[in-house]
C-alpha positions in Angstrom: 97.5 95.4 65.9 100.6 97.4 66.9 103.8 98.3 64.7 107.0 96.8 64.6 109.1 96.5 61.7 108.3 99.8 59.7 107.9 101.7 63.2 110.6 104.5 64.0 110.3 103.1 67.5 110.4 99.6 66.9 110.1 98.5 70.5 107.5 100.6 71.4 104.0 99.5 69.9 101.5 101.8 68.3 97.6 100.0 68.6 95.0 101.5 66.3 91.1 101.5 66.4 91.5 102.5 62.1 89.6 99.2 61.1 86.7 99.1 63.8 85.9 102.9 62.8 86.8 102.6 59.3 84.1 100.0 58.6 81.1 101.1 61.5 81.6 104.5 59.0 80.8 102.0 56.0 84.3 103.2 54.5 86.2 101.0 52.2 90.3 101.1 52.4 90.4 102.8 49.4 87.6 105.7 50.4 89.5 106.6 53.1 92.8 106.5 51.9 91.6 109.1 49.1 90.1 110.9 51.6 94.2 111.3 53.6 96.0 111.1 51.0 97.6 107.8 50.8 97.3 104.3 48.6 94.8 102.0 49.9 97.6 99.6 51.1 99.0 102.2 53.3 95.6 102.0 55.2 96.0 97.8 55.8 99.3 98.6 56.6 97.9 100.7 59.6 94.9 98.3 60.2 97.1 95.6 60.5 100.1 97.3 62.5 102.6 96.7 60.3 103.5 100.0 60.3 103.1 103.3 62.5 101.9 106.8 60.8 102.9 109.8 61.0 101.7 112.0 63.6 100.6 114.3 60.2 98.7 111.2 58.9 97.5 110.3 62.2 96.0 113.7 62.4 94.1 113.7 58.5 92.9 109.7 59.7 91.3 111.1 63.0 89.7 114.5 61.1 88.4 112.1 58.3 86.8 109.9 60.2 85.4 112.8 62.7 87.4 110.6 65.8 89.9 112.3 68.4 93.5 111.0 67.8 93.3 109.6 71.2 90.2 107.1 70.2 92.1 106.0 67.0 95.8 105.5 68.6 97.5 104.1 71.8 99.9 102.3 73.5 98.1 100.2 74.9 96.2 97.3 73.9 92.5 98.4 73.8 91.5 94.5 73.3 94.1 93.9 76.4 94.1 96.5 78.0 97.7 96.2 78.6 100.8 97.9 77.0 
């Protein structure tokens, strides 16, 4: 769950709650990707961590979903713990 590849900062991975919230909200990928503004793939892209939003998208994900952009994003592995 962290970006890589498609990340500006490559070495530095982003972790994302998108997928847990996403679906305990009952939200398919599509529904909330109409609701920010994006294709649907752009949301597994996130959900998967193949890629790292921007801090706008970042911001229209965590008001859609009614979830500070701290509980949706972070450095650090929330499964780990770790960075």
């Amino acid at each position: 769950m962290y970006a890589t590849s498609m990340s500006r900062n490559a070495e530095v991975p982003v972790f994302n709650q998108i997928e847990e919230v996403r679906t305990k909200l009952g939200l398919s990928r599509q529904e909330l990707a109409d609701m920010v503004g994006v294709h649907y793939q752009t949301i597994g892209y996130l959900e998967r961590g193949e890629y790292s939003p921007s801090l706008v998208l970042a911001l229209r994900i965590s008001e859609a979903v009614n979830k500070p952009v701290s509980e949706l994003f972070s450095l650090t592995d929330p499964k780990k713990g770790k960075k």
